[in-house]
BATORTOR-572509 format. One record per atom (N, C-alpha, C): residue in three letters; atom name; x, y, z; residue number from 1. Coordinates in steps of 0.05 Angstrom, whole numbers, plus 5000, padded with zeros to 4 digits. Example, Ala and Ser with C-alpha at 12.3 -4.5 7.8 and 13.67 -1.06 7.14 Angstrom:
BEGIN
pt residuo:ALA&atomo:N&c1:5264&c2:4886&c3:5156&num:1 .
pt residuo:ALA&atomo:CA&c1:5246&c2:4910&c3:5156&num:1 .
pt residuo:ALA&atomo:C&c1:5264&c2:4934&c3:5156&num:1 .
pt residuo:SER&atomo:N&c1:5257&c2:4955&c3:5142&num:2 .
pt residuo:SER&atomo:CA&c1:5273&c2:4979&c3:5143&num:2 .
pt residuo:SER&atomo:C&c1:5258&c2:5001&c3:5157&num:2 .
# end
This chain:
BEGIN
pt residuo:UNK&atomo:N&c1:7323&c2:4231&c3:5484&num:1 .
pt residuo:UNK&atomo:CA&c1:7342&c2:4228&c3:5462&num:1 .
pt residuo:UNK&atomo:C&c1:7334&c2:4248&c3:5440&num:1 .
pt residuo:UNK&atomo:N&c1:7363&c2:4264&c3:5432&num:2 .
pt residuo:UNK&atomo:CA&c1:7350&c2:4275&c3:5415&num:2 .
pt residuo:UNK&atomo:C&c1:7349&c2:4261&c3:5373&num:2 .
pt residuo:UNK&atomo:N&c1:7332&c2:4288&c3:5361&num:3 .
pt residuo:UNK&atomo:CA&c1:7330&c2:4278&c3:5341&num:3 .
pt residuo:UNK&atomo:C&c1:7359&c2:4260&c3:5321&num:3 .
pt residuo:UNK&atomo:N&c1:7380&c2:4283&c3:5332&num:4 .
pt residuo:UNK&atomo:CA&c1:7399&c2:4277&c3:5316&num:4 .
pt residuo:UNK&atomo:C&c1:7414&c2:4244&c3:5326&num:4 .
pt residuo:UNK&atomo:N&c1:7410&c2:4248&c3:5360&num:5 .
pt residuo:UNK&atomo:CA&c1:7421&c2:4225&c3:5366&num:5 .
pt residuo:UNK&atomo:C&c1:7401&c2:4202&c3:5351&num:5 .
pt residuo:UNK&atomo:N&c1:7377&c2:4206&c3:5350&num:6 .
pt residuo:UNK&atomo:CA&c1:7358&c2:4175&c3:5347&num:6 .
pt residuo:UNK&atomo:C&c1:7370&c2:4169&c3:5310&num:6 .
pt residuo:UNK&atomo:N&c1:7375&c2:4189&c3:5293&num:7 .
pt residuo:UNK&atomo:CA&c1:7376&c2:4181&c3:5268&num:7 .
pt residuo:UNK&atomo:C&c1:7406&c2:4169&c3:5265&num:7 .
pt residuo:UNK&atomo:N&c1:7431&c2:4182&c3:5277&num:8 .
pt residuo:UNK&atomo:CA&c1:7452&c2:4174&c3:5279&num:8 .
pt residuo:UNK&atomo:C&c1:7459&c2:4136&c3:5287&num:8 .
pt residuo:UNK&atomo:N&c1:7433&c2:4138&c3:5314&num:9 .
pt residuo:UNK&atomo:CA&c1:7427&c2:4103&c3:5325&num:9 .
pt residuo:UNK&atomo:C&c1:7418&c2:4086&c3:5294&num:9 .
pt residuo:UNK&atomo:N&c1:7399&c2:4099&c3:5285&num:10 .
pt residuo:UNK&atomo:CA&c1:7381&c2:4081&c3:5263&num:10 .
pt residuo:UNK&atomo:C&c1:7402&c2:4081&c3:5241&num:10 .
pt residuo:UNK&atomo:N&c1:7422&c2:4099&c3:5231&num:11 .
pt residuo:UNK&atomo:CA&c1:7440&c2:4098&c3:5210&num:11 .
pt residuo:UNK&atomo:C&c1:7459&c2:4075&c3:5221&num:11 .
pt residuo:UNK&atomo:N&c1:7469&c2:4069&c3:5245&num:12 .
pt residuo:UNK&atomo:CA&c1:7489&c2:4059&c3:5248&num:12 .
pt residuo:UNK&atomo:C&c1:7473&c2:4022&c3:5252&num:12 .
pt residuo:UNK&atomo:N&c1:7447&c2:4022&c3:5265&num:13 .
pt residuo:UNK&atomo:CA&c1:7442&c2:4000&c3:5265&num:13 .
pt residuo:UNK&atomo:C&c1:7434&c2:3986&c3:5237&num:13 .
pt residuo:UNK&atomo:N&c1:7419&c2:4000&c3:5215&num:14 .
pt residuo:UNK&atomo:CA&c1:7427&c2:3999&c3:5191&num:14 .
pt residuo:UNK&atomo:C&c1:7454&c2:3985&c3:5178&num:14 .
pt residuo:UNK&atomo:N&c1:7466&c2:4005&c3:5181&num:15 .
pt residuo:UNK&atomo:CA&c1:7493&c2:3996&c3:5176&num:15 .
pt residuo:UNK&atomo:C&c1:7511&c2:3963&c3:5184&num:15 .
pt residuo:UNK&atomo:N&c1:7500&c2:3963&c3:5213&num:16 .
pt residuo:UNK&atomo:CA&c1:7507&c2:3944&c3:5223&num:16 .
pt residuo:UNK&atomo:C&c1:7484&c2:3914&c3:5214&num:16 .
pt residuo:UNK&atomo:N&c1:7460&c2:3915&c3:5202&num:17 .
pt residuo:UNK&atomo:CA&c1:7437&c2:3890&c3:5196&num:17 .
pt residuo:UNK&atomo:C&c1:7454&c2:3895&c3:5163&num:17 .
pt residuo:UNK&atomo:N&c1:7468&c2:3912&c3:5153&num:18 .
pt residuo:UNK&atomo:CA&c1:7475&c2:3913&c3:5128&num:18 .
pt residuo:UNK&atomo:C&c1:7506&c2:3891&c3:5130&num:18 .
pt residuo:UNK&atomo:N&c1:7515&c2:3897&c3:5140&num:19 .
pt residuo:UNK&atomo:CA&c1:7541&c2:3877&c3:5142&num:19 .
pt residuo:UNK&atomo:C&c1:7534&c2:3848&c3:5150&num:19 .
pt residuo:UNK&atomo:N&c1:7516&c2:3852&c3:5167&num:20 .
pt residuo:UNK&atomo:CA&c1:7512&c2:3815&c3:5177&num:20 .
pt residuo:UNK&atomo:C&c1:7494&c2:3809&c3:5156&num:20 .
pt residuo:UNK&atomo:N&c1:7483&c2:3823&c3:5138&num:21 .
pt residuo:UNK&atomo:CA&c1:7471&c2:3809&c3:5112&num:21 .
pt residuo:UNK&atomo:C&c1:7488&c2:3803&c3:5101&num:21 .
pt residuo:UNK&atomo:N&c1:7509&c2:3813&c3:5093&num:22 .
pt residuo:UNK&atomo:CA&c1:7532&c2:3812&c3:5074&num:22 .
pt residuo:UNK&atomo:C&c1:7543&c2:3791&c3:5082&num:22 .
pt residuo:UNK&atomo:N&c1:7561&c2:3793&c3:5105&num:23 .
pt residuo:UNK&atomo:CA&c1:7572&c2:3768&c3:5115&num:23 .
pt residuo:UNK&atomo:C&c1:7556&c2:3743&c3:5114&num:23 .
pt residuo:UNK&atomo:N&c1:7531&c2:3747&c3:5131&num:24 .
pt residuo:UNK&atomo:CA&c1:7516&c2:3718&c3:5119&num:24 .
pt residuo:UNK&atomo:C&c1:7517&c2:3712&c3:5092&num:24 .
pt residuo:UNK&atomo:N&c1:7509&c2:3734&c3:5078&num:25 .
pt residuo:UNK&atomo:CA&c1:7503&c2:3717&c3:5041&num:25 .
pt residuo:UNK&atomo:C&c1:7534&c2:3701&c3:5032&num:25 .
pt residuo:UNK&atomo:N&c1:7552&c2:3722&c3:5040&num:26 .
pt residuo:UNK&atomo:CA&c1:7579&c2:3715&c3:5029&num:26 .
pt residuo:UNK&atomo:C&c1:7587&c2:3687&c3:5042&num:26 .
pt residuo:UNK&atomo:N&c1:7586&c2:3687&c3:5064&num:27 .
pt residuo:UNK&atomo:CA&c1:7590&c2:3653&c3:5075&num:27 .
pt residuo:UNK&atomo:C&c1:7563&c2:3636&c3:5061&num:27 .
pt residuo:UNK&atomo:N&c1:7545&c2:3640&c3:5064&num:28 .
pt residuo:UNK&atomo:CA&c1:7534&c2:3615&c3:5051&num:28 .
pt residuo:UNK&atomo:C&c1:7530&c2:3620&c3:5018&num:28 .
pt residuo:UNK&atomo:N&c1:7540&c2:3633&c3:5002&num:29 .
pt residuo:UNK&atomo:CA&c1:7544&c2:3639&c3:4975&num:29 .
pt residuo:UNK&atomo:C&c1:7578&c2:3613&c3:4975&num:29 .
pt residuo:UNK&atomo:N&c1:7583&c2:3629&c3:4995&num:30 .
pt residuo:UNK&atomo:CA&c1:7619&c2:3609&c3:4995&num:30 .
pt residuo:UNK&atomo:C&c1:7614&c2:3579&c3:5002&num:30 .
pt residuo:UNK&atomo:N&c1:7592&c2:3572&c3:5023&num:31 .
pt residuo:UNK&atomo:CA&c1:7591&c2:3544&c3:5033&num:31 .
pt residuo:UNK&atomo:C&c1:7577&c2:3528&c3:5012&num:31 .
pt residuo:UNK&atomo:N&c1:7567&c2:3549&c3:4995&num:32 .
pt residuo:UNK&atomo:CA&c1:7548&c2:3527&c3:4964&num:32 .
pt residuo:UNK&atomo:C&c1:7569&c2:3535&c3:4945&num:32 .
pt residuo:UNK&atomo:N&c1:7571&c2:3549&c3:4941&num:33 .
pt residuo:UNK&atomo:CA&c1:7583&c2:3542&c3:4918&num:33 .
pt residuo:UNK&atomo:C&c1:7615&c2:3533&c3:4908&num:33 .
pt residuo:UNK&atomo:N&c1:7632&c2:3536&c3:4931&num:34 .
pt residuo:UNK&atomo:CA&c1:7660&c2:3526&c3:4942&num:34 .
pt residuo:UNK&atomo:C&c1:7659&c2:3495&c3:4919&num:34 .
pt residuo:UNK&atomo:N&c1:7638&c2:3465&c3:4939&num:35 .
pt residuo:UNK&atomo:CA&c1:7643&c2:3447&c3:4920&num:35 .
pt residuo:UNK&atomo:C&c1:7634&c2:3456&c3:4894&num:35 .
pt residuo:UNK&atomo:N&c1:7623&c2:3459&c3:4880&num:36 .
pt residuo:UNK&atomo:CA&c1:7608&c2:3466&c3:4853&num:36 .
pt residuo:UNK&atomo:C&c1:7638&c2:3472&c3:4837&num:36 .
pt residuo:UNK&atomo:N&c1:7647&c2:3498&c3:4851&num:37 .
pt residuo:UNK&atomo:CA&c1:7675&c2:3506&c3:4840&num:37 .
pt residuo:UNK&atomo:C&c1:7692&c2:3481&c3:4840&num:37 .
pt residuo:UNK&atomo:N&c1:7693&c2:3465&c3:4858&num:38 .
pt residuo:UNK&atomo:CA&c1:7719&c2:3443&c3:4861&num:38 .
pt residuo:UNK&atomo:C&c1:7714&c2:3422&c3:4846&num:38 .
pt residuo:UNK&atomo:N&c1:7685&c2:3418&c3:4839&num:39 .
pt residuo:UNK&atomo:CA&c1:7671&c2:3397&c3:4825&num:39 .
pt residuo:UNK&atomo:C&c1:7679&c2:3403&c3:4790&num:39 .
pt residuo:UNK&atomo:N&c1:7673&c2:3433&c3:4784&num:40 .
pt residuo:UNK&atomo:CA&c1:7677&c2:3443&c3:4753&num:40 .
pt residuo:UNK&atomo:C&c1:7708&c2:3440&c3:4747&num:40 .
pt residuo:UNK&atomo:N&c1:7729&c2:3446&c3:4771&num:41 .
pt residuo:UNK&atomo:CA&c1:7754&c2:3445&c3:4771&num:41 .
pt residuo:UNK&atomo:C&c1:7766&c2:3425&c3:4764&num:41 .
pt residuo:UNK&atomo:N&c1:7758&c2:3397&c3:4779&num:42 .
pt residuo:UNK&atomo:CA&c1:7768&c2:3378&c3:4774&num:42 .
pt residuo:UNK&atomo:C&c1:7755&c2:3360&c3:4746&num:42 .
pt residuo:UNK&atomo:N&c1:7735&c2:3364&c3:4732&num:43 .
pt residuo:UNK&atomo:CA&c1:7724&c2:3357&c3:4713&num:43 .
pt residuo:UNK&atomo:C&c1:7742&c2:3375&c3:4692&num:43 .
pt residuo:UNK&atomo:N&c1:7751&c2:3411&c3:4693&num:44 .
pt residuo:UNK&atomo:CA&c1:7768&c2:3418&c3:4672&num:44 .
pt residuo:UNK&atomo:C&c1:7789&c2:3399&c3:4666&num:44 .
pt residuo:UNK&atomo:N&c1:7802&c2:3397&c3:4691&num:45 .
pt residuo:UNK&atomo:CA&c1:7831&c2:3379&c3:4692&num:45 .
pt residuo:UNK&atomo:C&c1:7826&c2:3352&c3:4675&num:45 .
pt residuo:UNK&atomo:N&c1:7803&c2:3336&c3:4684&num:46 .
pt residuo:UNK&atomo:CA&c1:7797&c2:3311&c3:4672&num:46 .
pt residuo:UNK&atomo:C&c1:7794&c2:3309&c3:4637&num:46 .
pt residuo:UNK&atomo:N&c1:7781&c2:3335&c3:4632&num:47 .
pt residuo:UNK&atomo:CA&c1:7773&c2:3339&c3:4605&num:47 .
pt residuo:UNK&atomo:C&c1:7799&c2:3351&c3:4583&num:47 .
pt residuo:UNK&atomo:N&c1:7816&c2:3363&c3:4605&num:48 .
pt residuo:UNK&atomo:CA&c1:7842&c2:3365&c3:4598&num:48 .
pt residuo:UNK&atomo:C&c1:7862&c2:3344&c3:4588&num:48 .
pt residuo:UNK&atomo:N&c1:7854&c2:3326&c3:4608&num:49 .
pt residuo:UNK&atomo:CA&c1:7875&c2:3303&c3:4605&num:49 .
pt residuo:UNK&atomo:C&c1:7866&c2:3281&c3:4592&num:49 .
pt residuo:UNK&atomo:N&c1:7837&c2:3283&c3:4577&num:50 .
pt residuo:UNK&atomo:CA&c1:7818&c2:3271&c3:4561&num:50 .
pt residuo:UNK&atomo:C&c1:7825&c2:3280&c3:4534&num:50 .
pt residuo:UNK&atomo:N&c1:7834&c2:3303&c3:4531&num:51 .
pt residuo:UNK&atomo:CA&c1:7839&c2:3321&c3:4503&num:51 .
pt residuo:UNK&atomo:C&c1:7871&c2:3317&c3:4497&num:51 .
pt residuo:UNK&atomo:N&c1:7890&c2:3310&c3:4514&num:52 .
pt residuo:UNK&atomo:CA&c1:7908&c2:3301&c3:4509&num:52 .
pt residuo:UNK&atomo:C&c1:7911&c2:3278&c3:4499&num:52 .
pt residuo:UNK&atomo:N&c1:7899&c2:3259&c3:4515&num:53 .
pt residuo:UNK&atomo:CA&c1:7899&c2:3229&c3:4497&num:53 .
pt residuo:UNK&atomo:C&c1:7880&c2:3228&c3:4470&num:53 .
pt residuo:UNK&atomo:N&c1:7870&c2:3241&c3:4479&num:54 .
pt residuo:UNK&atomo:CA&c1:7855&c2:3248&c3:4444&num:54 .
pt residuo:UNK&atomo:C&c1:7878&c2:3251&c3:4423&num:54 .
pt residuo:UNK&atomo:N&c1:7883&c2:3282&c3:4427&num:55 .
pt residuo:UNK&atomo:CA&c1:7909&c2:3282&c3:4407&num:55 .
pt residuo:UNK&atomo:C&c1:7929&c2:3264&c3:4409&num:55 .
pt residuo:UNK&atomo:N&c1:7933&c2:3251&c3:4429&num:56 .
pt residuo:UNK&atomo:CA&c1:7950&c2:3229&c3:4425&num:56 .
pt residuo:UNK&atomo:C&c1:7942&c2:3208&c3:4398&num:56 .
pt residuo:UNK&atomo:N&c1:7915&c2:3206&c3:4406&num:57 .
pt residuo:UNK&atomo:CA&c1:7902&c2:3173&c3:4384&num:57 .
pt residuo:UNK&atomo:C&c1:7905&c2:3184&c3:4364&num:57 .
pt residuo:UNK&atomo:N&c1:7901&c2:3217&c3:4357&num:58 .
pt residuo:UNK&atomo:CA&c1:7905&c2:3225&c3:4336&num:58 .
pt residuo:UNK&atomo:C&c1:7926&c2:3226&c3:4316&num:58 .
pt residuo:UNK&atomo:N&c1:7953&c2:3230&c3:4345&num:59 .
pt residuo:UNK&atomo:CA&c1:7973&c2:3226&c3:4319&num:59 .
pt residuo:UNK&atomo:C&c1:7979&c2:3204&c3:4318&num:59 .
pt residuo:UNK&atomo:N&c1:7979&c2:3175&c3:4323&num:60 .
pt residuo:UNK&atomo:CA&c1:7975&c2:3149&c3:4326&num:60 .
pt residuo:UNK&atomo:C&c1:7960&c2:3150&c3:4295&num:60 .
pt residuo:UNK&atomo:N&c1:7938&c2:3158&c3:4299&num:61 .
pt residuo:UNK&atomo:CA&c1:7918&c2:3143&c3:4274&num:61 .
pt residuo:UNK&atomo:C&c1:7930&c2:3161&c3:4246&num:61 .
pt residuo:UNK&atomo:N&c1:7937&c2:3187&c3:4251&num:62 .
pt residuo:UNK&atomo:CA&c1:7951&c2:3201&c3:4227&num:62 .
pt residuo:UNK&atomo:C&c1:7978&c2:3185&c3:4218&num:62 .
pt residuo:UNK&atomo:N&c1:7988&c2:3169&c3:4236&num:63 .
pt residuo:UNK&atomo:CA&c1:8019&c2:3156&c3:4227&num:63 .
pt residuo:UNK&atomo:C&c1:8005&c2:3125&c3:4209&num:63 .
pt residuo:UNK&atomo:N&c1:7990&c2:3116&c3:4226&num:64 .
pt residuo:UNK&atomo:CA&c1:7973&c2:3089&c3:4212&num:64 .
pt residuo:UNK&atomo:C&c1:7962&c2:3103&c3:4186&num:64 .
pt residuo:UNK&atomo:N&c1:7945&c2:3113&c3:4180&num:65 .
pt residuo:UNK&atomo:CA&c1:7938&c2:3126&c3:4157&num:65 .
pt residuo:UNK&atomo:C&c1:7958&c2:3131&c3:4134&num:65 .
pt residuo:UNK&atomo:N&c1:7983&c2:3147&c3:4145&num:66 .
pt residuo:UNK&atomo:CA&c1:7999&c2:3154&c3:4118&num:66 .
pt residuo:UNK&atomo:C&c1:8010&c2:3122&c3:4123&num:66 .
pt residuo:UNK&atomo:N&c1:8021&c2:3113&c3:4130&num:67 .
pt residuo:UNK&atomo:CA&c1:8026&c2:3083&c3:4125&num:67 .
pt residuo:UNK&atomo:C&c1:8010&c2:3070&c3:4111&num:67 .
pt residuo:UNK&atomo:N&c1:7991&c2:3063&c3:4117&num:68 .
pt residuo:UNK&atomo:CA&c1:7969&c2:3050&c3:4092&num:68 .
pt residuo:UNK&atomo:C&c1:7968&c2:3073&c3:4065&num:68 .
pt residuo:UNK&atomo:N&c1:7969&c2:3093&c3:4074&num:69 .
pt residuo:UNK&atomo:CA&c1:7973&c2:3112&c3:4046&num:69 .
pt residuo:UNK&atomo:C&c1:7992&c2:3096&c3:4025&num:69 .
pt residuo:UNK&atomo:N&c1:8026&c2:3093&c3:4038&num:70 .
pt residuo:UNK&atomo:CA&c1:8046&c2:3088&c3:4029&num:70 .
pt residuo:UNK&atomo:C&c1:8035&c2:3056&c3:4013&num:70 .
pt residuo:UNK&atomo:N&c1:8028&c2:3037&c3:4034&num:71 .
pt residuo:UNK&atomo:CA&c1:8021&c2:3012&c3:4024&num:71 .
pt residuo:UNK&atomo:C&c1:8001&c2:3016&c3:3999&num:71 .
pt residuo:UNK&atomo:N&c1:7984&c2:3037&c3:4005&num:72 .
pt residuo:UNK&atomo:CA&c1:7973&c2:3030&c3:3980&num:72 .
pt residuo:UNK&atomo:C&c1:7977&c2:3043&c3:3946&num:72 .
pt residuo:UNK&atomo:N&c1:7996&c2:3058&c3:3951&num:73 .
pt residuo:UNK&atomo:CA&c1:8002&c2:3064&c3:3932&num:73 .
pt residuo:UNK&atomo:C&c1:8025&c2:3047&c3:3925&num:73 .
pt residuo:UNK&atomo:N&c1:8037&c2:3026&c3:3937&num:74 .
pt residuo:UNK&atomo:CA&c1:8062&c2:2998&c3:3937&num:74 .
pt residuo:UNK&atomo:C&c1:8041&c2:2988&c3:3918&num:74 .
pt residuo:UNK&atomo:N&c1:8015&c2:2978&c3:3929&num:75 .
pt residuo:UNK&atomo:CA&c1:8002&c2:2962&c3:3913&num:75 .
pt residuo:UNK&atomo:C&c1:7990&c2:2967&c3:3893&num:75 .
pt residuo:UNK&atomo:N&c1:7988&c2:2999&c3:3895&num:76 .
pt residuo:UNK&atomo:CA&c1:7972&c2:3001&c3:3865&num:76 .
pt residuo:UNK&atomo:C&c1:8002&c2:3001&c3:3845&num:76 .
pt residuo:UNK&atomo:N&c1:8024&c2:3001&c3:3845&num:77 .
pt residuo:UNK&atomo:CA&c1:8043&c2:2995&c3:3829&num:77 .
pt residuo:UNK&atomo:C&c1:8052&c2:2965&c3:3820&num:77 .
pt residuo:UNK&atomo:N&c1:8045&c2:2957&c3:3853&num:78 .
pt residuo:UNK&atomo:CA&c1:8046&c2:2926&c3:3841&num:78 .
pt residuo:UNK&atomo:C&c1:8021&c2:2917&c3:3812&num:78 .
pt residuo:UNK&atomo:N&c1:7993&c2:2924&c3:3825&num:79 .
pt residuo:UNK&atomo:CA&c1:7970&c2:2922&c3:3802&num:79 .
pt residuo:UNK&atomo:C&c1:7982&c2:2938&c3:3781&num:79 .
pt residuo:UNK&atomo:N&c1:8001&c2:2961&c3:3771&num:80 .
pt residuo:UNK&atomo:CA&c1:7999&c2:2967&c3:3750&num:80 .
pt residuo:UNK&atomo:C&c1:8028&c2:2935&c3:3734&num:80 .
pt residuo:UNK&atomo:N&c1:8041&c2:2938&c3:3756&num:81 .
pt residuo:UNK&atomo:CA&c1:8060&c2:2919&c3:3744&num:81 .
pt residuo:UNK&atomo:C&c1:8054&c2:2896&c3:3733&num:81 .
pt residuo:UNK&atomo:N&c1:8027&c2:2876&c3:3746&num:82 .
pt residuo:UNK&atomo:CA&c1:8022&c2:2857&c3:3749&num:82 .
pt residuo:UNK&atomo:C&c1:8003&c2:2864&c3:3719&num:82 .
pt residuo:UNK&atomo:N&c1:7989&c2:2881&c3:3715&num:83 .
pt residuo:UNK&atomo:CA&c1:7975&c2:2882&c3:3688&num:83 .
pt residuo:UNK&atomo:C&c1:7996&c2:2887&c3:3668&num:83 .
pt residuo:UNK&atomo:N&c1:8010&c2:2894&c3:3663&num:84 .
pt residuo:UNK&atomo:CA&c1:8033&c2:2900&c3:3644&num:84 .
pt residuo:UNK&atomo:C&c1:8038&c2:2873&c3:3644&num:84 .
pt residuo:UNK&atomo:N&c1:8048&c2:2855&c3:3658&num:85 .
pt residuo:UNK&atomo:CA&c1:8057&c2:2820&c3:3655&num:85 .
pt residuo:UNK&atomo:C&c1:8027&c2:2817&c3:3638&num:85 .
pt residuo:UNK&atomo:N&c1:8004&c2:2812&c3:3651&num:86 .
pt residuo:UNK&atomo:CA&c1:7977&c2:2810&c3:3638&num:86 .
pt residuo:UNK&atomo:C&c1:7984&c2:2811&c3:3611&num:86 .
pt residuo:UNK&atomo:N&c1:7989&c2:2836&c3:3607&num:87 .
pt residuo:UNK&atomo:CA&c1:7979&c2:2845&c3:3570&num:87 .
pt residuo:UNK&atomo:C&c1:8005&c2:2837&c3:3556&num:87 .
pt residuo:UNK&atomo:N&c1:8027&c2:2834&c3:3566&num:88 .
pt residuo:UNK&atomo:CA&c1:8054&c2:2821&c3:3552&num:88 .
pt residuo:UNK&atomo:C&c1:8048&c2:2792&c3:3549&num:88 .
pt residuo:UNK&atomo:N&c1:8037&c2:2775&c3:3568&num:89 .
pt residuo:UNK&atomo:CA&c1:8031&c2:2750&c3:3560&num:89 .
pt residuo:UNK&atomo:C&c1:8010&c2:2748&c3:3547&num:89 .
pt residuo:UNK&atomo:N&c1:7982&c2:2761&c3:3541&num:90 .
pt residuo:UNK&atomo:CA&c1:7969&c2:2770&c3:3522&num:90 .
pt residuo:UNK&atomo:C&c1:7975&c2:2763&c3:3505&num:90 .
pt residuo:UNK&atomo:N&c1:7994&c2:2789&c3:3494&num:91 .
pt residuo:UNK&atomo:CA&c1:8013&c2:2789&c3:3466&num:91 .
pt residuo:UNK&atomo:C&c1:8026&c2:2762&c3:3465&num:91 .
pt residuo:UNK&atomo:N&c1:8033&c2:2750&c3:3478&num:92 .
pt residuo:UNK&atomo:CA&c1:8058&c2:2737&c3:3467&num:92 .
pt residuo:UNK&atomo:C&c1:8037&c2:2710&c3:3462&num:92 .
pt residuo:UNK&atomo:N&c1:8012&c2:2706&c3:3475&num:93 .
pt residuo:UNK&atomo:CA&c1:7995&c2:2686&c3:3465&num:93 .
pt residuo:UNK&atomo:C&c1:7972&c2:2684&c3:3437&num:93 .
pt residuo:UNK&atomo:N&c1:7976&c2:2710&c3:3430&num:94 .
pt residuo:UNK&atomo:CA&c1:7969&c2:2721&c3:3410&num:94 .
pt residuo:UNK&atomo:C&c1:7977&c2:2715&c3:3384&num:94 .
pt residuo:UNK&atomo:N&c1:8011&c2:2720&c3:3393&num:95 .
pt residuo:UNK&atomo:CA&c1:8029&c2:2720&c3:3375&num:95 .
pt residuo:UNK&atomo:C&c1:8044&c2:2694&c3:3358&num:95 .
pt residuo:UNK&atomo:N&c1:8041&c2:2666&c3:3389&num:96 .
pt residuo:UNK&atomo:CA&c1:8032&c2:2642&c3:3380&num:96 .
pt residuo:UNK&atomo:C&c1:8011&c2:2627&c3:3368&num:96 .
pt residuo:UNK&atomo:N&c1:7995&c2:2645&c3:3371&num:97 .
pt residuo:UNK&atomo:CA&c1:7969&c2:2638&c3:3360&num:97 .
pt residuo:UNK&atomo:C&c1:7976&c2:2644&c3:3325&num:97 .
pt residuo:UNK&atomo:N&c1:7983&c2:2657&c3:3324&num:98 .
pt residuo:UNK&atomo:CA&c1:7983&c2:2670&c3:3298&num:98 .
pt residuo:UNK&atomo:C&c1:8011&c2:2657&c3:3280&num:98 .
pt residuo:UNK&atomo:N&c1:8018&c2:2647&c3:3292&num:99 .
pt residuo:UNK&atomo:CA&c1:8046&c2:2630&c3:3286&num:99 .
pt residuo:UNK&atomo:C&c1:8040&c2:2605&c3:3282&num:99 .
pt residuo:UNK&atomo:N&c1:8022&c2:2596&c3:3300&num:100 .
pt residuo:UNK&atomo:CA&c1:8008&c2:2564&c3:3292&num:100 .
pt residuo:UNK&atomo:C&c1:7983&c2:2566&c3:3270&num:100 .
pt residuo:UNK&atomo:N&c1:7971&c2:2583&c3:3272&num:101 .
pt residuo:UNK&atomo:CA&c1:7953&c2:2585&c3:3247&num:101 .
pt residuo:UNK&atomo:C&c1:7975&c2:2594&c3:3221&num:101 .
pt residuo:UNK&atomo:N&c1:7989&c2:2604&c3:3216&num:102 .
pt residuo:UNK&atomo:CA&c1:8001&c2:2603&c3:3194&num:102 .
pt residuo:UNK&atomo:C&c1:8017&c2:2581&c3:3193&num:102 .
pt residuo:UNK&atomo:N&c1:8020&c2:2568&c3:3209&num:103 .
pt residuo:UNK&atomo:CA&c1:8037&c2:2538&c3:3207&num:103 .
pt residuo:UNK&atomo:C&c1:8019&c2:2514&c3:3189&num:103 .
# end
């Protein structure tokens, strides 16, 4: 055999331990990590549809919120109303008072 044939043999068998590396790594790179991928995939989806009902409660609790907002500013009008009666009957007990002592 000559020189040129023996280096041409060793390039090509080269070549050839170079692909069945490849091919091997690439199938078992694919046979591990395939679930891993399907595992992270279906956890996005879950966390997806976790973040939806989130914002869901959210706008739920933003509608409850301005509603008690509303209520409580009902009631702080009622408390201003209800002290205004307060200080009018005040006065007006005051004012008998002061009507029976001059009596």
């Amino acid at each position: 055999m000559s020189v040129t044939a023996a280096v041409i043999l060793i390039i090509a068998l080269l070549v050839v331990a170079g692909l069945i590396g490849y091919l091997t790594a690439w199938f078992y790179a694919k046979s591990v990590y395939t679930p891993v991928i399907r595992k992270l995939e279906d956890e996005k989806v879950q966390l997806g549809r976790e973040i939806s009902e989130l914002k869901e409660d959210i706008g739920k609790l933003e509608k409850k919120i301005s509603g008690l907002n509303e209520k409580i500013s009902g009631l702080e009008k009622e408390v201003a109303d209800k002290e205004k009666e307060i200080s009018d009957k005040v006065n007006e007990i005051q004012e008998l008072k002061k009507k029976q002592v001059k009596e």
